[in-house]
C-alpha positions in Angstrom: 0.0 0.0 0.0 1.7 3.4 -0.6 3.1 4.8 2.2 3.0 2.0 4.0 6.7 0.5 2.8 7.8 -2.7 4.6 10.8 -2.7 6.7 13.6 -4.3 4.9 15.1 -6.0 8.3 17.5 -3.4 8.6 16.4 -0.8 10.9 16.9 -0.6 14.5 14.3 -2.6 16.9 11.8 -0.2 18.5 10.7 -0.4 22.0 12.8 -3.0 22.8 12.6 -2.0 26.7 16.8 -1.3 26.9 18.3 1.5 28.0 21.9 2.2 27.7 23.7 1.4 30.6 25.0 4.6 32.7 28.5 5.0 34.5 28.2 4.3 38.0 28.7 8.2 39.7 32.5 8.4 41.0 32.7 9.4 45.2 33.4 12.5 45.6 36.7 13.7 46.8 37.5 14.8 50.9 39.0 17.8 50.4 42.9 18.5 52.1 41.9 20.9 55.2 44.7 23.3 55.5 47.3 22.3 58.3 46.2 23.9 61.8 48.6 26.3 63.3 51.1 24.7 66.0 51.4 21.7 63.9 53.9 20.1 61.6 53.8 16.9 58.9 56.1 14.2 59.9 57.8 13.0 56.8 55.2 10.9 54.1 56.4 7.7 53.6 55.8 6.1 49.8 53.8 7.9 47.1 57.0 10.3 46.0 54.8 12.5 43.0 51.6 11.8 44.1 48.6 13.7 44.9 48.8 15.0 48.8 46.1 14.7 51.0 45.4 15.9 54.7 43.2 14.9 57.4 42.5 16.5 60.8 41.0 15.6 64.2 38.1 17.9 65.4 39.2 20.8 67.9 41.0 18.7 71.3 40.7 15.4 69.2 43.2 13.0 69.5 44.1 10.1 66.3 43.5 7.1 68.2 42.9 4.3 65.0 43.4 3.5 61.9 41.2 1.7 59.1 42.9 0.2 56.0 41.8 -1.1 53.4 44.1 -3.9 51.9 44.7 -4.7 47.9 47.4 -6.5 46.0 50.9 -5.6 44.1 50.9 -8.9 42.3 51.5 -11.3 44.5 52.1 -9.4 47.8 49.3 -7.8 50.3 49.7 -3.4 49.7 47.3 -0.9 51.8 45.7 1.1 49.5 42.9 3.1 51.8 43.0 4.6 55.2 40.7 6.0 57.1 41.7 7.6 60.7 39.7 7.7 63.8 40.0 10.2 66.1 38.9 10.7 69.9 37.5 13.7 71.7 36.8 13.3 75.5 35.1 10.0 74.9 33.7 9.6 71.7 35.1 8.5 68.8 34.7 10.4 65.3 35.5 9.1 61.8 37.6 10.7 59.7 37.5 11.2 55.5 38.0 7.3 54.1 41.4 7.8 51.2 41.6 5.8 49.0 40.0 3.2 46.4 38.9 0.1 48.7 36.7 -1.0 51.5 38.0 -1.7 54.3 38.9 -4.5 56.1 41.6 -4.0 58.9 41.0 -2.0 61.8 43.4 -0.8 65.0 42.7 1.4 67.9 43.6 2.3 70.7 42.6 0.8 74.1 40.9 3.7 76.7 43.8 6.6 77.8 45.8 5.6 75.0 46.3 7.5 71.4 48.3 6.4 68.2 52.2 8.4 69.6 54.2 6.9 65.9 53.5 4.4 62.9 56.1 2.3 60.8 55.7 2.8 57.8 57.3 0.2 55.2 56.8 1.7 51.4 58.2 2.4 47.9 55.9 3.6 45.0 53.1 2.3 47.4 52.1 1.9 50.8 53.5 -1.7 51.7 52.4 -2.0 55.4 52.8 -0.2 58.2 52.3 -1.0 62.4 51.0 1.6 64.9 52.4 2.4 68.2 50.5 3.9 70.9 51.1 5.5 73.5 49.5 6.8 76.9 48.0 10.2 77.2 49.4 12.4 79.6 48.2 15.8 80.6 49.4 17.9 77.7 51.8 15.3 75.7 52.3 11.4 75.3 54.1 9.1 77.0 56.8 6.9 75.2 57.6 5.0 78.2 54.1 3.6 78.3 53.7 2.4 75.0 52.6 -0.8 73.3 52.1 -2.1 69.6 49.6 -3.1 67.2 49.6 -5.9 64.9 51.5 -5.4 61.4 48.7 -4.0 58.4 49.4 -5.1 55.0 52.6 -6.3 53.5 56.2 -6.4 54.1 57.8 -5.2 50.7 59.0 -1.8 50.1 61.8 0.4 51.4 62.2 0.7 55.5 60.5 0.1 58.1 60.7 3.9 59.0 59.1 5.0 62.3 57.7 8.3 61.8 57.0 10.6 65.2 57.2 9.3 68.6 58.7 11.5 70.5 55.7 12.1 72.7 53.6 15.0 70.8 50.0 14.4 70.1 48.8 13.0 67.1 45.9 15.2 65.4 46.0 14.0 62.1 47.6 11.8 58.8 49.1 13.6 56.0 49.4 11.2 52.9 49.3 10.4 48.8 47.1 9.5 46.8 48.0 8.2 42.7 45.1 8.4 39.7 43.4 5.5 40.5 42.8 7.0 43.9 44.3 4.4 45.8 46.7 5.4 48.9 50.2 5.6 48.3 51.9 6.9 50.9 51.5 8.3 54.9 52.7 10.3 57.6 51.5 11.9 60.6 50.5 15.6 61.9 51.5 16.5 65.4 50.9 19.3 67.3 54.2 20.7 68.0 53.6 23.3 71.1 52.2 23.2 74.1 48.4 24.4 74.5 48.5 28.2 75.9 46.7 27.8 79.3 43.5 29.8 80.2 44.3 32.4 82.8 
């Protein structure tokens, strides 16, 4: 019948109930806080070039844990997420999770106790590392009273280096991130003067 033509088998299908399938929406980025004032970065072990990241305790909070999240560098065990937990008086508070993994290791401290120093093992990435903690005194830490975690991740890389320890509070990890958004690297931010008393 005119205008009526028959398909000739080549045109697309019509209805067919398919949609094209959407990119799952990337997580957004933490952003780096600024450093506070009367801190300092230890130095960041691993991820050389790599994007720098910075996360803070809330104001009198203390880092007391670590999350990690573990992956693989062929054959040998690599952390490639942290996430830090802090303390404040007696509640705990999550920090920003880095990195590209879930995770699935988990150290804190036990009650009157705060991370004081981590080693760090590392080369292009973040091998493994252990956390030593220490007990809380009335302004700093105390290295005499000090005990440590189990070992988190692998044992490749360059080191062990033990970053901090000499007794001033931990209020933060300073670190790197590569493309992919996996950690890379670590360090810790310690306050570095004594708190100005109230009058």
């Amino acid at each position: 019948m005119p205008g009526h033509d028959k398909p000739d088998g080549n045109e697309p299908p019509i209805g067919n109930g398919f949609e094209p399938e959407k990119p799952a929406p990337k997580k957004p980025r933490p952003v780096s806080p600024e450093a506070p004032p009367g801190t300092r970065s230890t130095k960041i072990h691993g991820g050389h070039f790599d994007s720098l990241f910075r996360d803070v305790a809330p104001e009198d909070g203390l880092l007391v844990g670590l999350e990690a999240g573990l992956g693989k560098f062929v054959r040998n065990d690599i952390v490639v997420a942290v996430r830090p937990i802090y303390r404040v008086g007696t509640e705990e508070k999550l920090g920003n999770e880095w990195g590209s993994n879930t995770t699935s290791v988990k150290v804190i401290a036990k009650p009157g106790y705060a991370i004081g120093a981590i080693t760090v093992k590392a080369g292009l990435g973040l091998d493994g590392f252990s956390v030593t903690f220490m007990k809380i005194g009335r302004e700093l830490l105390n290295p005499k009273d000090a005990y440590e975690s189990e070992w988190i991740g692998g044992t490749g890389g360059g080191g062990p280096d033990k970053l901090a320890g000499d007794g001033w509070p931990i209020v933060g990890i300073v670190g790197k991130t590569n493309q992919k958004g996996d950690v890379t690297g670590i360090g810790l931010i310690e306050r570095n003067e004594l708190k100005k008393r109230k009058k």
